[in-house]
C-alpha positions as CSV (number, residue, x, y, z in Angstrom):
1,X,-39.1,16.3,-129.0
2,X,-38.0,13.3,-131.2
3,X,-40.0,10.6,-131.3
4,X,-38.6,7.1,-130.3
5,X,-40.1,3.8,-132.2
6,X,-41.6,1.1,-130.2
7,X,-38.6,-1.3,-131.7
8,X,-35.8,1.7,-131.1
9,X,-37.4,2.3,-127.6
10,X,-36.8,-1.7,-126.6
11,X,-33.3,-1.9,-127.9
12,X,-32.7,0.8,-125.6
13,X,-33.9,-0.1,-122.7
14,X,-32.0,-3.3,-123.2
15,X,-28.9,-1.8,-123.5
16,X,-29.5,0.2,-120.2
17,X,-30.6,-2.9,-118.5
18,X,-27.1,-4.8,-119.7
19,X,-25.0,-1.8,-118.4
20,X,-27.0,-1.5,-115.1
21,X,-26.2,-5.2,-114.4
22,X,-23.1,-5.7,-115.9
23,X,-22.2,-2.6,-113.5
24,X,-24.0,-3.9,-110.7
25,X,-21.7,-7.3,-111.2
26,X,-19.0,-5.6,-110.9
27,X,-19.4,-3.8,-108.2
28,X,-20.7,-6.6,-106.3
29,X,-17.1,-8.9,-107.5
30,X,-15.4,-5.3,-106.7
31,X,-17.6,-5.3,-102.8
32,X,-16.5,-9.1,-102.5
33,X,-12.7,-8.6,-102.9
34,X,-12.8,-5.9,-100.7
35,X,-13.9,-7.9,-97.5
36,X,-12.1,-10.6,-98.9
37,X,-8.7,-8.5,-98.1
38,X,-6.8,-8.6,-94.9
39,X,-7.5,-5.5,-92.9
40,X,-4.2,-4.2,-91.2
41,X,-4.6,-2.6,-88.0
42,X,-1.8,-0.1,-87.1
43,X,-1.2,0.1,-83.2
44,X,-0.2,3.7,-82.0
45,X,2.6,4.0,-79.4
46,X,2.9,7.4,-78.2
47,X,6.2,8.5,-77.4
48,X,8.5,11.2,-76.0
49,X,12.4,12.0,-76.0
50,X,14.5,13.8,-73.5
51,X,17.6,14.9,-72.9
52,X,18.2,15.5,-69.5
53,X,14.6,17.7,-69.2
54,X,14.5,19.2,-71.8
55,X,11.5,17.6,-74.9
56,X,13.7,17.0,-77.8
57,X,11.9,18.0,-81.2
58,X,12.5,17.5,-85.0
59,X,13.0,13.7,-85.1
60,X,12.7,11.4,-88.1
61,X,11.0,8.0,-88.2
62,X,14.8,6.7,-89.1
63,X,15.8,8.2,-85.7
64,X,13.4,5.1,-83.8
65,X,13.8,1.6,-83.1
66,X,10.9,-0.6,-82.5
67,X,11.0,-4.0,-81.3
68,X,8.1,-6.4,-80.4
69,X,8.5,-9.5,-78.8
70,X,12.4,-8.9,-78.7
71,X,12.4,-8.6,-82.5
72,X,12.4,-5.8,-84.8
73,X,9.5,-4.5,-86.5
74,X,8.9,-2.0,-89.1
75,X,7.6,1.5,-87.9
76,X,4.2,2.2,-90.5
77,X,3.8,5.3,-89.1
78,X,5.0,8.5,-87.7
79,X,4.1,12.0,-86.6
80,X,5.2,14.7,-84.5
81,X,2.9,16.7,-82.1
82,X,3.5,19.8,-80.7
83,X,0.9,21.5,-78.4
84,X,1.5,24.7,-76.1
85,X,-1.1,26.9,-74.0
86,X,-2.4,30.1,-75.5
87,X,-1.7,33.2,-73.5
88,X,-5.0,34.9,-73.5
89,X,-3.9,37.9,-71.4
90,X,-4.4,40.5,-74.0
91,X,-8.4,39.6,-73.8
92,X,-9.8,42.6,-72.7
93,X,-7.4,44.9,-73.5
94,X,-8.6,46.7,-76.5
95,X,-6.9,45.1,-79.2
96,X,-8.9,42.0,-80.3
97,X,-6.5,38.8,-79.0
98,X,-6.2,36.1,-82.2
99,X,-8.2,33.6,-79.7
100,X,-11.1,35.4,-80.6
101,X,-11.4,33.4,-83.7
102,X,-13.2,30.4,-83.3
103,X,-10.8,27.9,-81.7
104,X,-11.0,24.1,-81.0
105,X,-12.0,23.3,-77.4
106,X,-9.7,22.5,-74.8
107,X,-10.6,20.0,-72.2
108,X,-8.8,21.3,-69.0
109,X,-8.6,18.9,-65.4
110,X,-8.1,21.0,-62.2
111,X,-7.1,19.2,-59.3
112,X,-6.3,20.5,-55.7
113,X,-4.7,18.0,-53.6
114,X,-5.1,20.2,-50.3
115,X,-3.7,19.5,-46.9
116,X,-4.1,22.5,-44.9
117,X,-7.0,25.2,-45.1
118,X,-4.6,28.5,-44.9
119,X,-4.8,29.3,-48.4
120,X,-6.4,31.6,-50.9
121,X,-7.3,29.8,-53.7
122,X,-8.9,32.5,-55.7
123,X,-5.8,34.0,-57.1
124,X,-5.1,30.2,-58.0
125,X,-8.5,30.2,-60.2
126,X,-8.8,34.2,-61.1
127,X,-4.7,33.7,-63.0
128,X,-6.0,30.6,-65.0
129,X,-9.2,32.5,-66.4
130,X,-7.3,35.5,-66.9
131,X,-4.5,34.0,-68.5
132,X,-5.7,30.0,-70.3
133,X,-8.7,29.3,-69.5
134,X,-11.5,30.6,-72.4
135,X,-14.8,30.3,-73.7
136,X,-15.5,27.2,-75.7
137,X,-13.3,25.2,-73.1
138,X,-14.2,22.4,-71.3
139,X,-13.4,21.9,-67.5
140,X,-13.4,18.8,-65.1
141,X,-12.6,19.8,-61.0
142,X,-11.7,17.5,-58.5
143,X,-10.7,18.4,-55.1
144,X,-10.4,15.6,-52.4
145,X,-14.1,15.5,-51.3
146,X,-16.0,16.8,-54.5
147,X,-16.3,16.4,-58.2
148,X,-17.6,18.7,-60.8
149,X,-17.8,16.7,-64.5
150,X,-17.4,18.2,-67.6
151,X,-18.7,21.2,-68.5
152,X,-18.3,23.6,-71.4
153,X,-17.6,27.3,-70.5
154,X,-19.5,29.3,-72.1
155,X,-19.2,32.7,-69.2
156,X,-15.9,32.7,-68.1
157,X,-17.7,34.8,-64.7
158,X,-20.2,31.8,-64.1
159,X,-17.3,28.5,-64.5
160,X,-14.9,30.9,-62.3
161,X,-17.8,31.0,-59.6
162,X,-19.1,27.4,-60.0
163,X,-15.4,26.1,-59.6
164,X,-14.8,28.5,-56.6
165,X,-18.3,27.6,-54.6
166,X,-16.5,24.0,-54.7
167,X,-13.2,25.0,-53.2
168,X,-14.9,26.9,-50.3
169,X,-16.7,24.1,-49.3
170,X,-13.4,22.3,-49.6
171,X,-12.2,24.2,-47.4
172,X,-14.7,24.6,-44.8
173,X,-14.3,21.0,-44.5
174,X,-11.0,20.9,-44.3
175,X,-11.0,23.3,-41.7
176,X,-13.3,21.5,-39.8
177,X,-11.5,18.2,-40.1
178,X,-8.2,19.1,-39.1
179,X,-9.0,20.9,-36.1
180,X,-10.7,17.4,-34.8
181,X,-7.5,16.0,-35.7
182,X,-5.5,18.9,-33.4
183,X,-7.9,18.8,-30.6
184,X,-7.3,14.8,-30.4
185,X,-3.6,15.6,-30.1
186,X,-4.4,18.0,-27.3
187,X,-5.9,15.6,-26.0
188,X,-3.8,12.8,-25.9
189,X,-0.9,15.2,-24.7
190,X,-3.1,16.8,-21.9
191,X,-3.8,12.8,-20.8
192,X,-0.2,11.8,-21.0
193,X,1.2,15.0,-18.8
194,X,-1.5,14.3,-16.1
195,X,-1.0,10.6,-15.6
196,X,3.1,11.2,-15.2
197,X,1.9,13.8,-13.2
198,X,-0.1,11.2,-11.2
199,X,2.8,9.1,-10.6
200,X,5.1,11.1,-8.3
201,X,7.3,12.4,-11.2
202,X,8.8,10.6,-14.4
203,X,11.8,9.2,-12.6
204,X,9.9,7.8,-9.7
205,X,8.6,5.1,-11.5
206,X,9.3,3.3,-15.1
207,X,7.1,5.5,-17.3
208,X,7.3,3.5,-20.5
209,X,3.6,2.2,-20.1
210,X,2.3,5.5,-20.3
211,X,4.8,6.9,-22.9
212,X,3.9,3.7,-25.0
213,X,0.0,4.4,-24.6
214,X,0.6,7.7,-25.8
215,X,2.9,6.8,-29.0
216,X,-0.1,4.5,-29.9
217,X,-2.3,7.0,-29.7
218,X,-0.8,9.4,-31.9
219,X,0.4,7.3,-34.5
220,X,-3.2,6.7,-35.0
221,X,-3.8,10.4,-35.6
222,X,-1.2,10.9,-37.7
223,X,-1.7,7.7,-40.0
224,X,-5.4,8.9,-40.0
225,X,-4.1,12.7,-41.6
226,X,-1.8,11.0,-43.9
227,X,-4.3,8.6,-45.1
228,X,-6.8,11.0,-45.9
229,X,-4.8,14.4,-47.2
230,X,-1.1,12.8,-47.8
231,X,-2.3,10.2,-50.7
232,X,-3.7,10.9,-53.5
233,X,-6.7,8.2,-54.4
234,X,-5.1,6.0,-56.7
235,X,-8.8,4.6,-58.8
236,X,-9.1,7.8,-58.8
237,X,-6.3,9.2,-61.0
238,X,-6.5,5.5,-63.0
239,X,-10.2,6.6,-64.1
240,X,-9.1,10.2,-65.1
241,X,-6.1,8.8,-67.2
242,X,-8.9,6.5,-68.9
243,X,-11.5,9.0,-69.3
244,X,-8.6,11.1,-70.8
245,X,-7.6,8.6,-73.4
246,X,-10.9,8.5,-74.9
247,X,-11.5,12.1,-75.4
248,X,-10.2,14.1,-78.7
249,X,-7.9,17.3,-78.8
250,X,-5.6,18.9,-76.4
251,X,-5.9,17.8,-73.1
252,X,-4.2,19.4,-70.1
253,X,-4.3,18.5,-66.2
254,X,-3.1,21.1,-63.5
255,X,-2.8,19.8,-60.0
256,X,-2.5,22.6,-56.9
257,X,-0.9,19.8,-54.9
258,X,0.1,21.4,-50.9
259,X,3.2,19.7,-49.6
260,X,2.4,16.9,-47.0
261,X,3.3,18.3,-43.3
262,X,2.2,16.6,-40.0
263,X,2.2,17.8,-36.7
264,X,5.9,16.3,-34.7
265,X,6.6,16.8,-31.3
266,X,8.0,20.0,-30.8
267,X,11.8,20.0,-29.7
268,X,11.0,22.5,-27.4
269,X,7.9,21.0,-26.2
270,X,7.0,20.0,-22.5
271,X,6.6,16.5,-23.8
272,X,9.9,16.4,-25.5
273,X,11.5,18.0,-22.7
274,X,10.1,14.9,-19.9
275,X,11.8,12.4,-22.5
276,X,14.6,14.3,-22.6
277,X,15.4,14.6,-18.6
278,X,14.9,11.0,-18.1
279,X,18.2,9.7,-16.0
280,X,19.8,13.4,-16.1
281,X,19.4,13.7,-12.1
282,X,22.2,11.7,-11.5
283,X,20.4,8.6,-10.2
284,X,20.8,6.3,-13.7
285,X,21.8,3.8,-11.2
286,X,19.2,3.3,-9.5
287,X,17.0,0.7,-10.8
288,X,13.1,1.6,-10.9
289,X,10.6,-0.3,-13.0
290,X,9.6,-3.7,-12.4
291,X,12.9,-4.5,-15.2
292,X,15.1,-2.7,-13.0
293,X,16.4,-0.1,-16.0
294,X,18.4,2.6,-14.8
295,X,16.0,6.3,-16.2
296,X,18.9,6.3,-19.1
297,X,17.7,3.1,-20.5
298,X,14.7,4.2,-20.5
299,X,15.2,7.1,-22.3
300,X,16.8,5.3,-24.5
301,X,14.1,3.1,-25.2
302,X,11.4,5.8,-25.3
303,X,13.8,8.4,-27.9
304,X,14.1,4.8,-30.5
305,X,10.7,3.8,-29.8
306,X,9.6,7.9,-31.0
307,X,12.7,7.7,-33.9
308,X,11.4,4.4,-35.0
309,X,7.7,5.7,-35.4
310,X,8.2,9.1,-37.1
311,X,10.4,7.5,-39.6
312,X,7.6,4.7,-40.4
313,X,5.0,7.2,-40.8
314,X,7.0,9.6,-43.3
315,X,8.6,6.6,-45.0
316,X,8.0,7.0,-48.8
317,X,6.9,3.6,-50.8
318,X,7.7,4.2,-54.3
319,X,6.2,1.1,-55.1
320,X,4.0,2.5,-57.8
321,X,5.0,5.9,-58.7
322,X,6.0,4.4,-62.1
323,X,3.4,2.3,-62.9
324,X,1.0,5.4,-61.9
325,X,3.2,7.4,-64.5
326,X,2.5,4.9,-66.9
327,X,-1.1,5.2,-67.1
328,X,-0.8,9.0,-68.1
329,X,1.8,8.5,-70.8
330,X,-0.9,6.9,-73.4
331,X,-3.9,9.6,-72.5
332,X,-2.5,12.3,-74.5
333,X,-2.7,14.9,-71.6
334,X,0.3,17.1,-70.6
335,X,0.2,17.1,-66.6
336,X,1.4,20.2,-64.7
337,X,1.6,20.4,-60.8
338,X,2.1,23.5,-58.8
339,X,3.8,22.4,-55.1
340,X,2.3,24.8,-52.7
341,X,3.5,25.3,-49.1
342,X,0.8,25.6,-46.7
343,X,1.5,28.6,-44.1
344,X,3.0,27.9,-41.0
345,X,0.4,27.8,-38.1
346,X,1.0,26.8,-34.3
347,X,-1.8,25.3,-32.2
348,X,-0.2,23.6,-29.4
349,X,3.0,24.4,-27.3
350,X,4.0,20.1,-27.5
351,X,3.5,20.1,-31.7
352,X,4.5,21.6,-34.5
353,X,4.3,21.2,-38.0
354,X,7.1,19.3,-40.5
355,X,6.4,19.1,-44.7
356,X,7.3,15.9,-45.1
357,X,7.9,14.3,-48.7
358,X,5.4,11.9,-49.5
359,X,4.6,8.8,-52.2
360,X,1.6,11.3,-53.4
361,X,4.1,14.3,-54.1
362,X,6.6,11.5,-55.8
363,X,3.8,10.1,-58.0
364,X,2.9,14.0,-59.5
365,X,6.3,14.8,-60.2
366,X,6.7,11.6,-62.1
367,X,3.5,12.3,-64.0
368,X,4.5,15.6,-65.0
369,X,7.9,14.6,-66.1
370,X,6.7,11.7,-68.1
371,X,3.8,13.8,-69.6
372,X,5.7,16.8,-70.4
373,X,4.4,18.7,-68.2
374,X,6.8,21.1,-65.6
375,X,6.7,20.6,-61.6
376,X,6.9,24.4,-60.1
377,X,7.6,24.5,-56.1
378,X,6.4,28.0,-55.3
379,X,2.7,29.7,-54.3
380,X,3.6,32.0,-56.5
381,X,0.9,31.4,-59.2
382,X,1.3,33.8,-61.6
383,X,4.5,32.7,-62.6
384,X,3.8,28.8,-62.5
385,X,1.4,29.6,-65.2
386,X,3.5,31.9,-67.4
387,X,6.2,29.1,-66.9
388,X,3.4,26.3,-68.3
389,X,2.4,28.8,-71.1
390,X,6.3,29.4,-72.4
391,X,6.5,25.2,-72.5
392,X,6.2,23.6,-75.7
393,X,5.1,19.7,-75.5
394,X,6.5,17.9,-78.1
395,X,5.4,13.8,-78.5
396,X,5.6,11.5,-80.9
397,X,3.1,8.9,-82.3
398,X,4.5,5.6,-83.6
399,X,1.9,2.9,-85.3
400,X,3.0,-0.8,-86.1
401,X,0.9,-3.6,-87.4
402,X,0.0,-6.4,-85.2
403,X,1.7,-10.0,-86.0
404,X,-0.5,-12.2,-87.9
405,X,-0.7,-15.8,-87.1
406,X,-0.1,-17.4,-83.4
407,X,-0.9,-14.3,-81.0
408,X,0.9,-14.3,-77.7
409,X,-1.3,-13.0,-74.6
410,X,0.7,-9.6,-74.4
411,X,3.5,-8.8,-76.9
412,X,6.1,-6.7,-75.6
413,X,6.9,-3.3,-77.5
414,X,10.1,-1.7,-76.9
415,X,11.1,1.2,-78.4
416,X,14.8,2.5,-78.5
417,X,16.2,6.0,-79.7
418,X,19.7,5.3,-82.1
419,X,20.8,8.4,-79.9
420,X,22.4,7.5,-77.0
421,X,22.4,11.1,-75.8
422,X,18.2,10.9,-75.5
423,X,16.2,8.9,-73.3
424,X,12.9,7.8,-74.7
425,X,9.8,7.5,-72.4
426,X,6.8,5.0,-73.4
427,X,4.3,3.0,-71.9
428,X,5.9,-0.6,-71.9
429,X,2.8,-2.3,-70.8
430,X,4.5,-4.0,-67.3
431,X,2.9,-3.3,-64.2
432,X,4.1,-5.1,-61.3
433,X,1.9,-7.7,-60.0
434,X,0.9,-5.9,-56.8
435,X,0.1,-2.8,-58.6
436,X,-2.2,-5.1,-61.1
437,X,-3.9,-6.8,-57.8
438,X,-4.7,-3.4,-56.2
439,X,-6.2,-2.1,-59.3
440,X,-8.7,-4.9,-59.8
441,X,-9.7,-5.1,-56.1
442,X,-10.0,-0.7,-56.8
443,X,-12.0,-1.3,-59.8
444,X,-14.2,-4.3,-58.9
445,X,-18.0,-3.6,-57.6
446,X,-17.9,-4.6,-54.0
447,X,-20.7,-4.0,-51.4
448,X,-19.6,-1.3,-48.8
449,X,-19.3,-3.3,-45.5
450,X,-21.6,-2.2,-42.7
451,X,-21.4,-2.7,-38.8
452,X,-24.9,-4.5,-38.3
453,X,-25.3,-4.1,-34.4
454,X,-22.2,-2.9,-32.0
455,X,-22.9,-3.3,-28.3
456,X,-20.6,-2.5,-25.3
457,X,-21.0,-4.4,-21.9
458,X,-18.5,-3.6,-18.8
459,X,-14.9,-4.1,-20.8
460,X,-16.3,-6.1,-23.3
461,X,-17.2,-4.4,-27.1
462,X,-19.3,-6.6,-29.6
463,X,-20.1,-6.1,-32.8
464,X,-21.3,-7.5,-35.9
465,X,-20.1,-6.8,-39.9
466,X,-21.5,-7.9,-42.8
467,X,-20.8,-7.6,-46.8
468,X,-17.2,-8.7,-46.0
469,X,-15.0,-9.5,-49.1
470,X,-14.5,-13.4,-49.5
471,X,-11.7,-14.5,-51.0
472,X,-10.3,-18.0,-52.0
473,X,-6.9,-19.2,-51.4
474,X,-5.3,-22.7,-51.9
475,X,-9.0,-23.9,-52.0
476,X,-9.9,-22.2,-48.6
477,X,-12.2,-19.1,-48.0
478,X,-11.5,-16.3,-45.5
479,X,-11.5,-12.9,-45.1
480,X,-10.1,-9.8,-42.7
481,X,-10.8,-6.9,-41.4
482,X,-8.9,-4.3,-39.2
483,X,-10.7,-2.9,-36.5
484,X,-9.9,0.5,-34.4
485,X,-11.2,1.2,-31.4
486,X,-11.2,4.8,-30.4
487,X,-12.3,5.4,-26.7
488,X,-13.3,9.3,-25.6
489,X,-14.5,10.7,-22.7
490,X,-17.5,12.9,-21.3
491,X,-16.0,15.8,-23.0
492,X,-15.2,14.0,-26.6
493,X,-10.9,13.6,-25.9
494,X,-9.2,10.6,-26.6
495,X,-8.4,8.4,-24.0
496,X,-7.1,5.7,-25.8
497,X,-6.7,3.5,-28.7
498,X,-5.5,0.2,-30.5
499,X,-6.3,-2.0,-33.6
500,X,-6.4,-5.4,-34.6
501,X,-6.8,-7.4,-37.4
502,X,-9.5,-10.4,-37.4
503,X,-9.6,-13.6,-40.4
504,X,-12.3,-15.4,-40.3
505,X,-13.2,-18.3,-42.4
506,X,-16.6,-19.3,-41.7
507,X,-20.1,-17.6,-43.0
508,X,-20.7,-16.0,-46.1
509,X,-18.7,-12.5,-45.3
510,X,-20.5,-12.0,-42.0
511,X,-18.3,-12.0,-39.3
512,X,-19.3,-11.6,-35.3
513,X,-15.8,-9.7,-33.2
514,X,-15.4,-9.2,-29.3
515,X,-12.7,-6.6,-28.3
516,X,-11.8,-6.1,-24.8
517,X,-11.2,-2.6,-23.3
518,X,-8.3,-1.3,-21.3
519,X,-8.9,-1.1,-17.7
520,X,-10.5,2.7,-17.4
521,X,-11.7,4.5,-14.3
522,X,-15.2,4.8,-13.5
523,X,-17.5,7.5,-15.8
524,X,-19.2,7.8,-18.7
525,X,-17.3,7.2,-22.3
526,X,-17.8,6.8,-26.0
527,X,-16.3,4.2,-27.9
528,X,-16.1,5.0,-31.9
529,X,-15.3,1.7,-33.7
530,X,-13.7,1.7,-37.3
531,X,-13.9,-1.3,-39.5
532,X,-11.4,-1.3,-42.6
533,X,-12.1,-4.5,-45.3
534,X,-8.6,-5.5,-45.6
535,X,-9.6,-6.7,-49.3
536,X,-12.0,-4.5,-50.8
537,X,-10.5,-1.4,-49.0
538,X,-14.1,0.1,-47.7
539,X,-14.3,1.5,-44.2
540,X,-17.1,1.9,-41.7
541,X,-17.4,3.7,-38.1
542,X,-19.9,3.2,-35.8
543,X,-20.1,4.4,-32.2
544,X,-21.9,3.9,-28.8
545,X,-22.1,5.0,-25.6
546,X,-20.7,3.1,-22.7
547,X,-20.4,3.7,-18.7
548,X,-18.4,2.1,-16.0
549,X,-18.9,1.6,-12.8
550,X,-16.2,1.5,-10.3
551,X,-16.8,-0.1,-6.6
């Protein structure tokens, strides 16, 4: 080794010093005109191109407009994204499928939107594990009364059976549920046929009273089925669409929705028939009824009175099937639905059972369509998956950069295709007011309202409800509820039943309500109470006991 002088040694080490700090000088001026620059942050607009159907691919940056605030901007960035299932069917089969490389995870969301409980689902799950579905993949399940979060599949045998244990309790439930609903519907028609029976014969007397009692009745029941199977929970599909939106790679949602039905008087019915043979013995003019209408009036007024009711319970509001749309459009997911009919099923000679088209059914096909995702009306299963593994998605990301300077509270992006043949689908950012003021009341943390203390003397029910929303209008507080009042008797029919909505604007969401029964005959009832916050949408039931005495 050469030997270094003590002189030699300290020149060097002051040359090293100089060139550590001269370095480390500049590379603190070079750190300090870095975070003195302007950092531009692109905003992504995710975008897709029709025409007609049909995804149109192969577009240039040139082929885009963008416009924001109603001027144009310049388009920083562009890509094209195409995505499509991987037909795994070949697993199995001897020949080693090319998915047995290792391939990014998936993140799958099933959904079944069930309304009936005649149906096999496990063909449903066995042709998604047999044909998409693999290991490596994650799945989220969500039926309408259970959840199962993300989870990686590692056995495809275990996820099928873990997803399947769910849908048979779904089912059991639904099963369960809907023949209460039937049996009140008995019920009410069992009531209805003995009280005309009671008086002498339909056209011995007006029979409106009774006909109205029983039109109230069973509109409750079937608001009550399409409230809970016939729409979809709205926070619930916003909080997928978010969750969605944070997570990386392909993302795919297939929803087994079932066609809304509900159970319409049957044509051929006994009850139908009574309505129908009102003033047809010849004596429309004799007057009966304290009014003095001739049978054919009434009829009349009975048949609109039924007309005017079926068509407000299957009346679709499309209010927000857009803005629902919307939400998907920037989570990256392609949304499938699969329209199943439930089987036909008869249990009752006065009902039957119409698939109706509902706002929940409107909202999915929307979704799919402005995902790029295909809406299949068939049970056939097999071949609503072969048709979602033969589509290609195709998207497109666009990216901008903010305006500097003055920022307005929310800058409108538009984005316009020079080809008048396409039509280009984006989230614009407008949500109509109503749709923004159901979300937050959806999304805020409200205290579920409770029934405190219900008590029934003689015709009089009391109760007490607390945790009511308070809100503030034009400097005044109030709040409102809807009550229901559901009377049974010794053997759990339905008697009766009305509703009515309370404001209050005193006490702190507390509220004290008095209902008063119709006139009943002496025996022993049950009177089941629901409370619905007309603000914070949370329900409660409560029930109790109550016998009357007739002298």
């Amino acid at each position: 080794m050469t030997k270094i002088k003590k002189s030699e040694y300290c020149v060097h080490l002051l040359i090293i010093l100089t060139m550590l700090f001269s370095l480390s000088t500049l590379q603190g001026q070079e750190h300090k005109k870095i975070v003195e620059k302007v950092v531009v942050e692109n905003i992504e607009v995710p975008v897709r191109v029709f025409q007609g159907n049909q995804p149109v691919g192969g577009l240039k940056k040139e082929d885009f407009l963008l416009y924001l605030n109603g001027k144009p901007k310049e388009i920083n960035g562009f890509y094209e994204v195409r995505k499509k299932l991987a037909d795994d069917s070949a697993r199995g089969s001897g020949s080693p499928p090319a998915s047995q490389h290792i391939a990014p995870p998936r993140l799958f969301v099933l959904i079944f939107n069930l309304s009936a409980y005649t149906l096999d689902l496990i063909s449903q799950v066995n042709t998604l594990f047999e044909r998409i579905i693999r290991p490596n993949d994650h799945i989220m399940v969500i039926t309408n009364n259970f959840f199962i979060t993300e989870f990686e599949v590692v056995k495809e045998e275990k996820a099928k059976d873990k997803i399947l244990k769910v849908l048979e309790k779904e089912m059991r439930k639904l099963k369960q549920e809907m023949n209460a609903f039937e049996s009140e519907l008995k019920s009410i028609a069992a009531v209805l046929k003995s009280r005309l029976a009671d008086a002498g014969g339909v056209v011995a007397q007006n029979p409106t009273p009774l006909l109205s009692d029983f039109f109230v009745n069973y509109q409750f029941i079937l608001e009550d089925i399409k409230e809970k199977y016939l729409s979809i929970p709205l926070d619930q599909y916003i909080k997928i669409s978010e969750y969605l939106k944070s997570q990386e790679g392909e993302k795919w949602v297939i929803n087994f929705y079932q066609l809304g039905r509900l159970p319409i008087l049957d044509n051929l019915g006994e009850i139908n028939r009574i309505i129908s043979r009102l003033g047809d013995d010849g004596s429309s003019t004799n007057p009966v009824g304290e009014g003095g209408e001739p049978p054919q009036e009434i009829r009349r007024v009975i048949q609109d009175f039924y007309l005017n009711f079926i068509n407000k319970v299957k009346m679709i509001d499309n209010l927000f099937v857009n803005d629902i749309g919307k939400a998907f459009i920037n989570s990256g997911a392609t949304f499938h639905t699969q329209l199943l009919s439930p089987l036909v099923r008869s249990f009752s000679n006065d009902f039957r059972y119409e698939t109706i088209t509902t706002e929940s059914e409107n909202i999915l096909r929307t979704l799919s369509k402005l995902t790029g995702g295909s809406v299949y009306s068939s049970n056939r299963t097999e071949k609503f998956i072969k048709d979602i593994i033969a589509k290609e998605d195709i998207s497109y990301v666009l990216t901008y950069a903010p305006n500097t300077g003055k920022k307005k509270k929310k800058p409108k992006v538009n984005i316009k295709i020079k080809n008048s043949n396409y039509r280009v689908v984006f989230d614009d950012q407008r949500r109509l007011k109503s749709f923004k003021s159901m979300m937050a009341r959806l999304t805020q943390n409200y205290k579920d309202i409770e029934i405190e203390s219900l008590s029934c003397k003689d015709d009089l029910v009391t109760f007490k409800i607390k945790n009511i929303e308070v809100v503030q209008y034009e400097g005044e507080k109030f709040w409102a509820v809807q009550s229901r009042i559901k009377i049974l008797d010794n053997y759990s029919r339905l008697i009766t039943g009305f509703d009515k909505v309370f404001k209050g604007v005193k006490g702190e969401g507390e509220g004290i309500i008095q209902l008063k029964l119709p006139s009943l005959t002496g025996g022993r009832y049950y009177v089941v109470l629901e409370v619905k916050d007309l603000f914070s949408l949370k329900s409660v039931t409560a029930g109790d006991a109550i016998s009357i005495i007739k002298n």
